[in-house]
N, CA and C atoms of all chains as a GROMACS GRO file, in nm:
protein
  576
    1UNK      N    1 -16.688  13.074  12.130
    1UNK     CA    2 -16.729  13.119  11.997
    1UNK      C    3 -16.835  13.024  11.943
    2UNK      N    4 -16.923  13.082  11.882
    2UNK     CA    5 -17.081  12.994  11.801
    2UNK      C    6 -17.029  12.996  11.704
    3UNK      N    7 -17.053  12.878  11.635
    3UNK     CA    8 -17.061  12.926  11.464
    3UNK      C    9 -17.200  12.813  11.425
    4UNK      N   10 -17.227  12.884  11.327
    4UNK     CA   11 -17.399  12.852  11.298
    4UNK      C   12 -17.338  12.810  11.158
    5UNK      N   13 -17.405  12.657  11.121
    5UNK     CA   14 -17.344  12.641  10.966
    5UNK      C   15 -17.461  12.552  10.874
    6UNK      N   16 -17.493  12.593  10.796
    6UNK     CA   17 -17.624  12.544  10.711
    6UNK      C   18 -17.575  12.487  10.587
    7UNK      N   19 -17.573  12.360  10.546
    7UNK     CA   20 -17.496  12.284  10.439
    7UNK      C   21 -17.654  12.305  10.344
    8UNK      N   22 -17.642  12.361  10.247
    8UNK     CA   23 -17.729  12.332  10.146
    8UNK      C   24 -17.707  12.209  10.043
    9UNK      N   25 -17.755  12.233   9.918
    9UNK     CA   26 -17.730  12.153   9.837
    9UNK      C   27 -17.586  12.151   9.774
   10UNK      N   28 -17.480  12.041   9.774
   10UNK     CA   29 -17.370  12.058   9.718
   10UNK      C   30 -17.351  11.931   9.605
   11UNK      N   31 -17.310  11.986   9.468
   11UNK     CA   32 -17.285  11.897   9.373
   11UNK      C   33 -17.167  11.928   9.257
   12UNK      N   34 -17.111  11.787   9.267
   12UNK     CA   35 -16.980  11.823   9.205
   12UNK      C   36 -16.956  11.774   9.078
   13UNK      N   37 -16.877  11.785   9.019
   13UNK     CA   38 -16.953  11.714   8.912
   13UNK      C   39 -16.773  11.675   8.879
   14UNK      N   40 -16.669  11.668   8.778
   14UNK     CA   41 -16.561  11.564   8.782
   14UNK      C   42 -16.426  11.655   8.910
   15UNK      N   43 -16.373  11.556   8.949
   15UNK     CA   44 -16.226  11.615   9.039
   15UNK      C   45 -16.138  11.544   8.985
   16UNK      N   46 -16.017  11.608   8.919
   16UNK     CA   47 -15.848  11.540   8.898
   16UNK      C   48 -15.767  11.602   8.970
   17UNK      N   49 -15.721  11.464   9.014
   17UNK     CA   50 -15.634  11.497   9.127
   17UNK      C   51 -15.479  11.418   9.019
   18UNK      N   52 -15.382  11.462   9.026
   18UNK     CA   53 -15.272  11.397   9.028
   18UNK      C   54 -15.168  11.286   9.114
   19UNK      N   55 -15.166  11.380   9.244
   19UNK     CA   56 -15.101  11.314   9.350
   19UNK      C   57 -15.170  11.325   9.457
   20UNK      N   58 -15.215  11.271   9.597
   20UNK     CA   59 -15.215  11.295   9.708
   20UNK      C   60 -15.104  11.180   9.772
   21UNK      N   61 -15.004  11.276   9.853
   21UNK     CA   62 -14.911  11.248   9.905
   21UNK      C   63 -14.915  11.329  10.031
   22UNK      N   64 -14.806  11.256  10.127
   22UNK     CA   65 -14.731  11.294  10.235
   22UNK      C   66 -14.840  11.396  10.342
   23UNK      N   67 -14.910  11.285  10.376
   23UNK     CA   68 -15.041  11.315  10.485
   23UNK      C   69 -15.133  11.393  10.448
   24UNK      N   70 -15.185  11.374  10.280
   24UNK     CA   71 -15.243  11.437  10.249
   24UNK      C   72 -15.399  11.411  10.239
   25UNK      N   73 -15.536  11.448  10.240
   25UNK     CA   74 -15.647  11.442  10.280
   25UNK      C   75 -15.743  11.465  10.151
   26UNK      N   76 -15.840  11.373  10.099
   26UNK     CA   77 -15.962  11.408  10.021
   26UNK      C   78 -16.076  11.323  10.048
   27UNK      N   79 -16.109  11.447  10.120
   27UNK     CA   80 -16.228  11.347  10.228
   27UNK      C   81 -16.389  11.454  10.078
   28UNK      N   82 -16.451  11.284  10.062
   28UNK     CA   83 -16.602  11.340  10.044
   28UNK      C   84 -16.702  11.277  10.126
   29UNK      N   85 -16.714  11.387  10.223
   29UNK     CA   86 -16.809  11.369  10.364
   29UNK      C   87 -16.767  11.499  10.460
   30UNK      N   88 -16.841  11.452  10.582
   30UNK     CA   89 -16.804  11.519  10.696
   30UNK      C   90 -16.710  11.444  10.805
   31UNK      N   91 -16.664  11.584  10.856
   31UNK     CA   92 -16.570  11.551  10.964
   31UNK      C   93 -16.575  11.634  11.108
   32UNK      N   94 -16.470  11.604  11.210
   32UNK     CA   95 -16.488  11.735  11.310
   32UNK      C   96 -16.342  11.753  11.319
   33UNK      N   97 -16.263  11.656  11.294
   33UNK     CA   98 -16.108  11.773  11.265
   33UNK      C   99 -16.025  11.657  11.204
   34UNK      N  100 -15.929  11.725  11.147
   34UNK     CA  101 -15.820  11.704  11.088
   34UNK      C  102 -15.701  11.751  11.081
   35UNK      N  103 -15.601  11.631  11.155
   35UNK     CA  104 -15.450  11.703  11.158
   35UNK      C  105 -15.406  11.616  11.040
   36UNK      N  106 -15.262  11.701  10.962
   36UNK     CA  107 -15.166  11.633  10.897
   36UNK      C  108 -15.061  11.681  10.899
   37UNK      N  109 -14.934  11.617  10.946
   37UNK     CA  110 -14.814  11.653  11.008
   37UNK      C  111 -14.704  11.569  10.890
   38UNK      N  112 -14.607  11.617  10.838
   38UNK     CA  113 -14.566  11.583  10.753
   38UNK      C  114 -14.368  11.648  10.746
   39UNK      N  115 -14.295  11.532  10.802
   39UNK     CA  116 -14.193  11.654  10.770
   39UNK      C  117 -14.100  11.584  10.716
   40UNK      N  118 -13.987  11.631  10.637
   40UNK     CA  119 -13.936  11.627  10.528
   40UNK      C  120 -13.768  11.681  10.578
   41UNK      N  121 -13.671  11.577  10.565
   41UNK     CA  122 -13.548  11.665  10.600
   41UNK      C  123 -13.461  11.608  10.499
   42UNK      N  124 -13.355  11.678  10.404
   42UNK     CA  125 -13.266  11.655  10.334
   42UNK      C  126 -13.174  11.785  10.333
   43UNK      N  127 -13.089  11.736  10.484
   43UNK     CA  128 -12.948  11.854  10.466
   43UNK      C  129 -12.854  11.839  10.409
   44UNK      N  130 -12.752  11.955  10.396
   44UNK     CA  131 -12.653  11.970  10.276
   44UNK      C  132 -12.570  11.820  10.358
   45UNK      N  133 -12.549  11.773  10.461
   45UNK     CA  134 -12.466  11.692  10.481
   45UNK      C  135 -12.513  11.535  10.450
   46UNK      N  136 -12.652  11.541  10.441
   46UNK     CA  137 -12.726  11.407  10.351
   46UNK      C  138 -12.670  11.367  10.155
   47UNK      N  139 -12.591  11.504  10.125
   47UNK     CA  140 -12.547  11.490  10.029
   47UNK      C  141 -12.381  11.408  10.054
   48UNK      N  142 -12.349  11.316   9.985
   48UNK     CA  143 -12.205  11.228  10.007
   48UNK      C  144 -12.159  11.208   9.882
   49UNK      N  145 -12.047  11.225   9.850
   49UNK     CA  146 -11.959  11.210   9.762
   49UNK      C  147 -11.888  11.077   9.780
   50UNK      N  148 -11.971  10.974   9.687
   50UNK     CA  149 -11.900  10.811   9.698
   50UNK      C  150 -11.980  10.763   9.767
   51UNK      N  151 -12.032  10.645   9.754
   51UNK     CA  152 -12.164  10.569   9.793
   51UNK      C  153 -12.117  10.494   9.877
   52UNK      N  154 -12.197  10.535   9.981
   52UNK     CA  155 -12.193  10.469  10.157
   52UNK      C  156 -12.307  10.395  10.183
   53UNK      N  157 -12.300  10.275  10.270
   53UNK     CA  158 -12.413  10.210  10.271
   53UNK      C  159 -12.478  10.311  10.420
   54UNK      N  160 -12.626  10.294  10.449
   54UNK     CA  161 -12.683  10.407  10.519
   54UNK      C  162 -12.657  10.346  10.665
   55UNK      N  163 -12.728  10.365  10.794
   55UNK     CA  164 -12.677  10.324  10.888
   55UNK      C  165 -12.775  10.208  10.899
   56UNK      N  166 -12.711  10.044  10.956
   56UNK     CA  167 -12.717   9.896  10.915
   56UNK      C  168 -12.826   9.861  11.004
   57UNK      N  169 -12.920   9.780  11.004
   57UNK     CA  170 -13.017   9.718  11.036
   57UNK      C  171 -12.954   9.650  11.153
   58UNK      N  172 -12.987   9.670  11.302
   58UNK     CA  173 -12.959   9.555  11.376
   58UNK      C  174 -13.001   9.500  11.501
   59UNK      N  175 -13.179   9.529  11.423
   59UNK     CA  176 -13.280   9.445  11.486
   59UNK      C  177 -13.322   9.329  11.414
   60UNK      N  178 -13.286   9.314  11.294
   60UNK     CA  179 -13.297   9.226  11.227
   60UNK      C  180 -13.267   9.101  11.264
   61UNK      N  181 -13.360   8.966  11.226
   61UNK     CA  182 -13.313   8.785  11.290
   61UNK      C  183 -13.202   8.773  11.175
   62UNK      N  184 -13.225   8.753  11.064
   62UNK     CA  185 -13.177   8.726  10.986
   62UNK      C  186 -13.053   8.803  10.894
   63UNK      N  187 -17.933  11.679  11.364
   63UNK     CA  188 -17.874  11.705  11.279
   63UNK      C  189 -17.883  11.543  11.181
   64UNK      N  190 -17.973  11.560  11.021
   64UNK     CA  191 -17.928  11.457  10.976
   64UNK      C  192 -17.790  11.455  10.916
   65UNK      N  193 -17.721  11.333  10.926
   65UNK     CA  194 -17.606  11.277  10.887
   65UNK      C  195 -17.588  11.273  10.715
   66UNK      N  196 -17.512  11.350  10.683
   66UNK     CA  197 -17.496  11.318  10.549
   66UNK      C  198 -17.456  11.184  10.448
   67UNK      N  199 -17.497  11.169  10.348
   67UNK     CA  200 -17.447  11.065  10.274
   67UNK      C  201 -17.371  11.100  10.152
   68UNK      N  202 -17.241  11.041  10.160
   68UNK     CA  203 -17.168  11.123  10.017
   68UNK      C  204 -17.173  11.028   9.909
   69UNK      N  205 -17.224  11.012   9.778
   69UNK     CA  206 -17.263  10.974   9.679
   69UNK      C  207 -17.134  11.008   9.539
   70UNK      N  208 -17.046  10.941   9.511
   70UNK     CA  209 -16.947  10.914   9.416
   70UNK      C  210 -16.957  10.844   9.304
   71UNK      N  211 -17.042  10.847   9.212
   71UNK     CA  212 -17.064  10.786   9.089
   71UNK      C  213 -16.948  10.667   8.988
   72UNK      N  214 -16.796  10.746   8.998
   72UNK     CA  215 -16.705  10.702   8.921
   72UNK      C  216 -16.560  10.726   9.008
   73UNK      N  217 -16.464  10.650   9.069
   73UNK     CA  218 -16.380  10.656   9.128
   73UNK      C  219 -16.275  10.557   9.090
   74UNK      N  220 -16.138  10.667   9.023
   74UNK     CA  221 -16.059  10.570   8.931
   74UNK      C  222 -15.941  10.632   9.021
   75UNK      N  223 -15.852  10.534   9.070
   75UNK     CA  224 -15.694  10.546   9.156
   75UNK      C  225 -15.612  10.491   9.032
   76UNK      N  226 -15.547  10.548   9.031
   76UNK     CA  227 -15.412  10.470   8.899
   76UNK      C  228 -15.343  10.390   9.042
   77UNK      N  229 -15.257  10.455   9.143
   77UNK     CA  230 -15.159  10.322   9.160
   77UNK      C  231 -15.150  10.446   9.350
   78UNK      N  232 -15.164  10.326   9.421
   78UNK     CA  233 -15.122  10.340   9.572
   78UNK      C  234 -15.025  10.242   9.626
   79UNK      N  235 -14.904  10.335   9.718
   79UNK     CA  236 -14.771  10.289   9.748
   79UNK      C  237 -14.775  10.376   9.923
   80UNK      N  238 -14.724  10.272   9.981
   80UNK     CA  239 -14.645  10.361  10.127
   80UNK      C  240 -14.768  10.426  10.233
   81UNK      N  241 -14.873  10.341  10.310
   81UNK     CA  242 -14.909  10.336  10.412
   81UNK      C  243 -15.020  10.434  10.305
   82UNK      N  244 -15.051  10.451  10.212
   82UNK     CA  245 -15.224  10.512  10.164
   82UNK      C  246 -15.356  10.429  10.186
   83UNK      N  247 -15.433  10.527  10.191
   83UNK     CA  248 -15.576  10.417  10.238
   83UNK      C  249 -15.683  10.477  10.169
   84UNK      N  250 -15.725  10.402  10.103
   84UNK     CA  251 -15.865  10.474  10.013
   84UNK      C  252 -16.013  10.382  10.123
   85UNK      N  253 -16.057  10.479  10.166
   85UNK     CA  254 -16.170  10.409  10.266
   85UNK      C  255 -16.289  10.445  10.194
   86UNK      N  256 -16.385  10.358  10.154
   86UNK     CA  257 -16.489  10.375  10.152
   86UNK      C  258 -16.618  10.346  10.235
   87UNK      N  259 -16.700  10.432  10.332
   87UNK     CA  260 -16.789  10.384  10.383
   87UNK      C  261 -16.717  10.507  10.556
   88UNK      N  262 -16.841  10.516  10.624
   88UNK     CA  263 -16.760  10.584  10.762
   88UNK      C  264 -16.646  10.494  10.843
   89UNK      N  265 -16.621  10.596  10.934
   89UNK     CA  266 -16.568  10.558  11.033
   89UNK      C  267 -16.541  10.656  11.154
   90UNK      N  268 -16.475  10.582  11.247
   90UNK     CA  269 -16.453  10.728  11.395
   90UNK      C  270 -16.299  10.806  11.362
   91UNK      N  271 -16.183  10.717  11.354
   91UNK     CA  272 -16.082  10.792  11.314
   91UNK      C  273 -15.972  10.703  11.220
   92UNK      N  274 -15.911  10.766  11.176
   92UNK     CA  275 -15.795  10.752  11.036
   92UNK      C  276 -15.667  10.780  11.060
   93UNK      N  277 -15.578  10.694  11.100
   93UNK     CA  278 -15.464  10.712  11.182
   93UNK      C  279 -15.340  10.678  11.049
   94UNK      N  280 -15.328  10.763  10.978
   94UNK     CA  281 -15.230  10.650  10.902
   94UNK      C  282 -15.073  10.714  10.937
   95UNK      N  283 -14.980  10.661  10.909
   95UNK     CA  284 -14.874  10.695  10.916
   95UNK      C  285 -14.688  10.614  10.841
   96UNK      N  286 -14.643  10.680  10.790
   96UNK     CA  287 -14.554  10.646  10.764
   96UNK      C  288 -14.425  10.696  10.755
   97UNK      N  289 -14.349  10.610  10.750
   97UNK     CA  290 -14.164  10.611  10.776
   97UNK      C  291 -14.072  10.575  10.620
   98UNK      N  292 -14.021  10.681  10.582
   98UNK     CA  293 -13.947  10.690  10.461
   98UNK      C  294 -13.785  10.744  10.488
   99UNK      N  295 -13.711  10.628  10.406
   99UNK     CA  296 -13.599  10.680  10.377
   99UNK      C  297 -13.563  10.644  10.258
  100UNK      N  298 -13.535  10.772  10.186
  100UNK     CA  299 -13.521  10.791  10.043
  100UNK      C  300 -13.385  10.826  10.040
  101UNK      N  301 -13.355  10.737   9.934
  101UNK     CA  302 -13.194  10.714   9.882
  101UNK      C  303 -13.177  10.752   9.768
  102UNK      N  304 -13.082  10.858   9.636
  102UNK     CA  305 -13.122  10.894   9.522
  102UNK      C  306 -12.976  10.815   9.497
  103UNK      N  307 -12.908  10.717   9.454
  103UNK     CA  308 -12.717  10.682   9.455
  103UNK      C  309 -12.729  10.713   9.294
  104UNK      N  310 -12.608  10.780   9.246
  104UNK     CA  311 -12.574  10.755   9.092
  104UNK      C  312 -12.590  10.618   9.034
  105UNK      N  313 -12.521  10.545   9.127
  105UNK     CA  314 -12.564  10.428   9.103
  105UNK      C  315 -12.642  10.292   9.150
  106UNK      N  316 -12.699  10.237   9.076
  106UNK     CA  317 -12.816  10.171   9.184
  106UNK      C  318 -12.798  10.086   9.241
  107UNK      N  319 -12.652  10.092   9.325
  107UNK     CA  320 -12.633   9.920   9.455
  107UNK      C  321 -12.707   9.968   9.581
  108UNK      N  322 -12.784   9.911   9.644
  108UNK     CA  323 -12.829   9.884   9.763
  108UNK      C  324 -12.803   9.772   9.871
  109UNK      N  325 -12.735   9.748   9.976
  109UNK     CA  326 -12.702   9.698  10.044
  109UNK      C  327 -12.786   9.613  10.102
  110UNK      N  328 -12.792   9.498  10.097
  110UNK     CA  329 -12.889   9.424  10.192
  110UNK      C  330 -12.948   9.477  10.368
  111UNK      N  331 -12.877   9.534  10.407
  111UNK     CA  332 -12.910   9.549  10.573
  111UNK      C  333 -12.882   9.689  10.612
  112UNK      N  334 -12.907   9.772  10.519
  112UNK     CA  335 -12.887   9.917  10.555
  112UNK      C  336 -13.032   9.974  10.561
  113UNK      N  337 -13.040  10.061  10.659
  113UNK     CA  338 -13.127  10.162  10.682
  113UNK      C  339 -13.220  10.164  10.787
  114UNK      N  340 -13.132  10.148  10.927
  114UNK     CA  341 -13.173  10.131  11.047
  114UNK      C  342 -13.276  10.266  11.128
  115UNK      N  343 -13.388  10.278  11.089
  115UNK     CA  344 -13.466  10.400  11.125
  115UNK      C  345 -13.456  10.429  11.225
  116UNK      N  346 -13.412  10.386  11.326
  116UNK     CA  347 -13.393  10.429  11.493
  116UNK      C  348 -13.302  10.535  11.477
  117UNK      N  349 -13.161  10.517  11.381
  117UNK     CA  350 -12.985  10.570  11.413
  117UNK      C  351 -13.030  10.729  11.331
  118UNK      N  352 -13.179  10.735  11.326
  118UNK     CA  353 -13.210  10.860  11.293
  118UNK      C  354 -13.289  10.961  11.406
  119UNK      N  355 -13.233  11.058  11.453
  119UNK     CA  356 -13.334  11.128  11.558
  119UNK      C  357 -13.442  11.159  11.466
  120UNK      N  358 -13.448  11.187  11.355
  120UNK     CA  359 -13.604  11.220  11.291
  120UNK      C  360 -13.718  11.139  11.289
  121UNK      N  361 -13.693  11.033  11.270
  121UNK     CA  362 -13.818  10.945  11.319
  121UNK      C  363 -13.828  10.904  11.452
  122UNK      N  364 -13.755  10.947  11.536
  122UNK     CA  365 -13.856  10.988  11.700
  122UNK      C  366 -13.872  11.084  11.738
  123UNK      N  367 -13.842  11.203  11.691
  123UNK     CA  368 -13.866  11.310  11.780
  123UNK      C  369 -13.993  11.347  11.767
  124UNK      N  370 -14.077  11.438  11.836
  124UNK     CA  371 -14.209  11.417  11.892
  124UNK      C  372 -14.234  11.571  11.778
  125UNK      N  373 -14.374  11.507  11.716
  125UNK     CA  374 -14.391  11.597  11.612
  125UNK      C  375 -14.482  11.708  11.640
  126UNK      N  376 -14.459  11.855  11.608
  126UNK     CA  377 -14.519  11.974  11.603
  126UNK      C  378 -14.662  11.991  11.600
  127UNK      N  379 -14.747  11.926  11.693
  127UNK     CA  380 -14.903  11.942  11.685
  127UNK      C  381 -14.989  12.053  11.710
  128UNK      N  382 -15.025  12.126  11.633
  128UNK     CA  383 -15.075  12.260  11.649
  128UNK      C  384 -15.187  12.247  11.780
  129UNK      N  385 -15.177  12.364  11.857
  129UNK     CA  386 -15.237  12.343  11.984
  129UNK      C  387 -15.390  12.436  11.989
  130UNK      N  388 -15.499  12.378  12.021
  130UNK     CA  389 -15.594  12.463  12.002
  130UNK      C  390 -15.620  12.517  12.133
  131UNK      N  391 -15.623  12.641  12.119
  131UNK     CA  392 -15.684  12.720  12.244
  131UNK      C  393 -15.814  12.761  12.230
  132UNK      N  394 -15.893  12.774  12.147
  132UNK     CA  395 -15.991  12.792  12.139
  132UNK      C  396 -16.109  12.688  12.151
  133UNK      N  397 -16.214  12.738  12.199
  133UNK     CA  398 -16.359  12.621  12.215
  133UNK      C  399 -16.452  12.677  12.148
  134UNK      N  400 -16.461  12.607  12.033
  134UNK     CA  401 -16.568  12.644  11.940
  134UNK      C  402 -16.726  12.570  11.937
  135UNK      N  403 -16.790  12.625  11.936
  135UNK     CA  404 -16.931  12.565  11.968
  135UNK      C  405 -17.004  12.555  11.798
  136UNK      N  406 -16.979  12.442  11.732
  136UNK     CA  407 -17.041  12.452  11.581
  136UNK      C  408 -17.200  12.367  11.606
  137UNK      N  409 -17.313  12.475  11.539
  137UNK     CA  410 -17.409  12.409  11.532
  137UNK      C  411 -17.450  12.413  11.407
  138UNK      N  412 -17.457  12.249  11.327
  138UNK     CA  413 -17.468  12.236  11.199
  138UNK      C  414 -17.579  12.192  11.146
  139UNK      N  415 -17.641  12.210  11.073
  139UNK     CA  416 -17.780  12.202  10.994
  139UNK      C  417 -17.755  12.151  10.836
  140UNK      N  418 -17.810  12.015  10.828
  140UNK     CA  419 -17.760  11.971  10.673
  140UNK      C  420 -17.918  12.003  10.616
  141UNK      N  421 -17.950  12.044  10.516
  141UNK     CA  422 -18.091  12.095  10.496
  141UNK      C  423 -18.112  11.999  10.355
  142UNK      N  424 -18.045  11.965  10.278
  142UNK     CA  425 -17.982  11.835  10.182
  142UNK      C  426 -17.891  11.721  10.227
  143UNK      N  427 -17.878  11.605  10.281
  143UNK     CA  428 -17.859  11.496  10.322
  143UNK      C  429 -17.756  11.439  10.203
  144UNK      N  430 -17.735  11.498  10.121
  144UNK     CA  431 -17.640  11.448  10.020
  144UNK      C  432 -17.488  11.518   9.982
  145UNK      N  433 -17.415  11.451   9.956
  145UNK     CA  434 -17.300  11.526   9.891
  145UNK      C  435 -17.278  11.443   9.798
  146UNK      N  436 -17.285  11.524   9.671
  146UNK     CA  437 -17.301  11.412   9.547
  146UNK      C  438 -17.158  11.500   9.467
  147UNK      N  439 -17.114  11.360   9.401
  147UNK     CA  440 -16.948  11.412   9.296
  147UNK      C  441 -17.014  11.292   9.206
  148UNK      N  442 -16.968  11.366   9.064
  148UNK     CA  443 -16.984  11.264   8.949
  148UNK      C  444 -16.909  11.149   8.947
  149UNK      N  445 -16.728  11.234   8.948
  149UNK     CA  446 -16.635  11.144   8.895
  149UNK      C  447 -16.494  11.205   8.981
  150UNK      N  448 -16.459  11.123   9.016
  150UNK     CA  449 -16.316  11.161   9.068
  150UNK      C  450 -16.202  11.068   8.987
  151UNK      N  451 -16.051  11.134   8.963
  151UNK     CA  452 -15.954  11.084   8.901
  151UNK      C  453 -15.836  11.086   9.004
  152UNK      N  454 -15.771  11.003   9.064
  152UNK     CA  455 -15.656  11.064   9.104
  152UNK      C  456 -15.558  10.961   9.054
  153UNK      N  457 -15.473  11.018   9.016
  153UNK     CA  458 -15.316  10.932   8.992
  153UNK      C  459 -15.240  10.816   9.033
  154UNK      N  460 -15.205  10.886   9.191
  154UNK     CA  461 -15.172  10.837   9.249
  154UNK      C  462 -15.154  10.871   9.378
  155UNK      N  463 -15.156  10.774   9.497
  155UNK     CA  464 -15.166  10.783   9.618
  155UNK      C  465 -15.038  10.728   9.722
  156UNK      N  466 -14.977  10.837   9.763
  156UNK     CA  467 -14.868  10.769   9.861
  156UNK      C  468 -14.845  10.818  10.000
  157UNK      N  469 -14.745  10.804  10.060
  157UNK     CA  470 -14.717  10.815  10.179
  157UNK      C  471 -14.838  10.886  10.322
  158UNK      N  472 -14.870  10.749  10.325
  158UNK     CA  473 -15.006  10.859  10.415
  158UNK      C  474 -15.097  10.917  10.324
  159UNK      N  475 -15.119  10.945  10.224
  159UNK     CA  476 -15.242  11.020  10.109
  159UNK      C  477 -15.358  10.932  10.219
  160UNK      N  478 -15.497  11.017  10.215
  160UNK     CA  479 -15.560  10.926  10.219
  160UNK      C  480 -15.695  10.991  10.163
  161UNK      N  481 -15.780  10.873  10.084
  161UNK     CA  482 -15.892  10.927  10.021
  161UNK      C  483 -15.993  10.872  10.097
  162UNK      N  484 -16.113  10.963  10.170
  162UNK     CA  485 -16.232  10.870  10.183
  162UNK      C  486 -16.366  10.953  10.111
  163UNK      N  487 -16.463  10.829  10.095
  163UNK     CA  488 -16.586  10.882  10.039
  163UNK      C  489 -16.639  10.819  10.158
  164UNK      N  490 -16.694  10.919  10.214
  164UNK     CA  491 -16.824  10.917  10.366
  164UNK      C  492 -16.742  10.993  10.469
  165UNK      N  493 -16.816  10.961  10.561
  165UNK     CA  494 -16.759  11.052  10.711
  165UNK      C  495 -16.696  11.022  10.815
  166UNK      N  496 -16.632  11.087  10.854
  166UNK     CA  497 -16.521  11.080  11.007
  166UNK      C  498 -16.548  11.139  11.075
  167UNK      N  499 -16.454  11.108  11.209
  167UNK     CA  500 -16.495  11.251  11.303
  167UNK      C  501 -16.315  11.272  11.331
  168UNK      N  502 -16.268  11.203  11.311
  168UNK     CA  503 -16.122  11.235  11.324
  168UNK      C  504 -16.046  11.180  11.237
  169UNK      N  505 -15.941  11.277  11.186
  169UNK     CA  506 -15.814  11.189  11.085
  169UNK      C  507 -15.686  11.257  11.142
  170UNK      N  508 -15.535  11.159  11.179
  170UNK     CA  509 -15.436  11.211  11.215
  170UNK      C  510 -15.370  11.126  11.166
  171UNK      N  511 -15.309  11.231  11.023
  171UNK     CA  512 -15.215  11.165  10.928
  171UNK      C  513 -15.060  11.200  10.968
  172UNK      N  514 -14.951  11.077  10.966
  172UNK     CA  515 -14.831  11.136  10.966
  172UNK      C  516 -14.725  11.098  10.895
  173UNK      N  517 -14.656  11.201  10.856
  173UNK     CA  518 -14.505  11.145  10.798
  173UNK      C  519 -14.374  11.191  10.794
  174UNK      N  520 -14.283  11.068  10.792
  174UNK     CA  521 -14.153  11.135  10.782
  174UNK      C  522 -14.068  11.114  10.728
  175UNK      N  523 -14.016  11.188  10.612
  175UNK     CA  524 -13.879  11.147  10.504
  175UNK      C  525 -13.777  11.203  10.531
  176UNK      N  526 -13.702  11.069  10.536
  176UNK     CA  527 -13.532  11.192  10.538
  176UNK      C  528 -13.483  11.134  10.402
  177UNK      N  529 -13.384  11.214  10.332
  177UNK     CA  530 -13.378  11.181  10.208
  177UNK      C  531 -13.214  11.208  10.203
  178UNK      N  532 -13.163  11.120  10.134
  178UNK     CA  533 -12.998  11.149  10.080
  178UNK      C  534 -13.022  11.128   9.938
  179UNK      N  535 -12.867  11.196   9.914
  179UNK     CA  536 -12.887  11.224   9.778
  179UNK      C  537 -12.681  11.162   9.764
  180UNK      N  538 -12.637  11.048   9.725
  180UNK     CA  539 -12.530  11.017   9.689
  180UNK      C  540 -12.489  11.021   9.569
  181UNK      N  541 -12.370  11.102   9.550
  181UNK     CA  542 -12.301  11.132   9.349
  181UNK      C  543 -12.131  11.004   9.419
  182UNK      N  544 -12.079  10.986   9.251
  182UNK     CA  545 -11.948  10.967   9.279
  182UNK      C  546 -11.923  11.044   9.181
  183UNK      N  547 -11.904  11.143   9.158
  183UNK     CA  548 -11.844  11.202   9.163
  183UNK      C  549 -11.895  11.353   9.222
  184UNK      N  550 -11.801  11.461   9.240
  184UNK     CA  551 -11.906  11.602   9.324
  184UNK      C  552 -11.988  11.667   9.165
  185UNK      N  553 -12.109  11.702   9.168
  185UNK     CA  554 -12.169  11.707   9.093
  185UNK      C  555 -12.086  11.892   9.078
  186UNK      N  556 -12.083  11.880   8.909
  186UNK     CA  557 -12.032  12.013   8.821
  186UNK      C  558 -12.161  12.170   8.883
  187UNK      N  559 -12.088  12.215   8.874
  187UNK     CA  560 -12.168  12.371   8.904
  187UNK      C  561 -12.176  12.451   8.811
  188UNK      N  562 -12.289  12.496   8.739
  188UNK     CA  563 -12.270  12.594   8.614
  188UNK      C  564 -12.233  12.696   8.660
  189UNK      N  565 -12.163  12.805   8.616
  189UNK     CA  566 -12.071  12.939   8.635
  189UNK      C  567 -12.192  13.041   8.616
  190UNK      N  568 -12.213  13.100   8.745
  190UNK     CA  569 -12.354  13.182   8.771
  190UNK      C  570 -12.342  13.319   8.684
  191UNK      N  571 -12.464  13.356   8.584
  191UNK     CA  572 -12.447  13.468   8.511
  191UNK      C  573 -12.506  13.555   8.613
  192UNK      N  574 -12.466  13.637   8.619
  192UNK     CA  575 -12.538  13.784   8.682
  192UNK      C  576 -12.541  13.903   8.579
   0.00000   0.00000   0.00000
């Protein structure tokens, strides 16, 4: 597949952004690709009734 | 093909946390990545030596990279050499966010949260109207 691409004049004038989070991208320029992989897990069994400490550090020296 | 130059007048970040990178100027590639474990407890004790990221299969298992089958042939023509922005605002920047002003040729951002959520007591359920 060709694709033929002619950048003219581009001008921006203000951007608000709030957040960029969790592999998120604001590129001003060029690029030739971009991945962002991002995943997110909180199952019903991550929920606990009575506070457990999480599973213990033990690579740690100290 | 001339190379563009991107031109940013005013660039205000309120506050960056957790592997973000605000780059200014090029580069070849943008690798950022980060490892989150988010804890919400009713109450706020935290244990000195908890939260061993290995005793989680989620931060190794090998992540979902979209596969290209296609070969695309792009031939690009900048006919203006500029990319001009007045003013940019952003808030805030976290986990992997990443802002650049200029050019790349590659960015491979990653992340991974696992998140608990601990009550003492089982949290009340409102009585569903239908």
């Amino acid at each position: 597949m060709n694709v033929q691409v002619i950048n003219r004049e581009i001008s921006v004038g203000d951007i608000r952004i709030l957040g960029v989070a969790s592999s998120a991208v604001l590129l001003v320029g060029d690029t030739q690709s971009i991945t962002c992989l991002s995943i997110f897990d909180t199952p019903p069994e991550a929920v606990t009734i009575g506070l457990v400490p999480l599973a213990a550090e033990t690579t740690s020296a100290v | 093909m001339i190379p563009r130059i991107s031109t940013v007048e005013s660039l205000k970040v309120n506050s960056m946390l957790i592997g973000a990178m605000l780059q200014v100027g090029d580069c070849l590639l943008l690798q950022p990545s980060s490892n989150v474990l988010a804890v919400s407890r009713q109450l706020p004790i935290f244990w000195a030596k908890e939260g061993e990221l290995s005793a989680y299969p989620l931060f190794t298992r090998p992540l979902p990279k979209p596969i290209i089958t296609e070969f695309v042939q792009m031939n690009i023509e900048n006919q203006v050499p500029l990319i001009k922005v007045r003013n940019i605002h952003v808030n805030g920047l976290s986990t992997s966010g990443t802002i650049q002003i200029g050019s790349n040729v590659r960015t491979e951002a990653t992340t991974r949260v696992k998140h608990f959520r601990q009550f003492l007591f089982p949290p009340k359920i409102p009585p569903q109207s239908s």
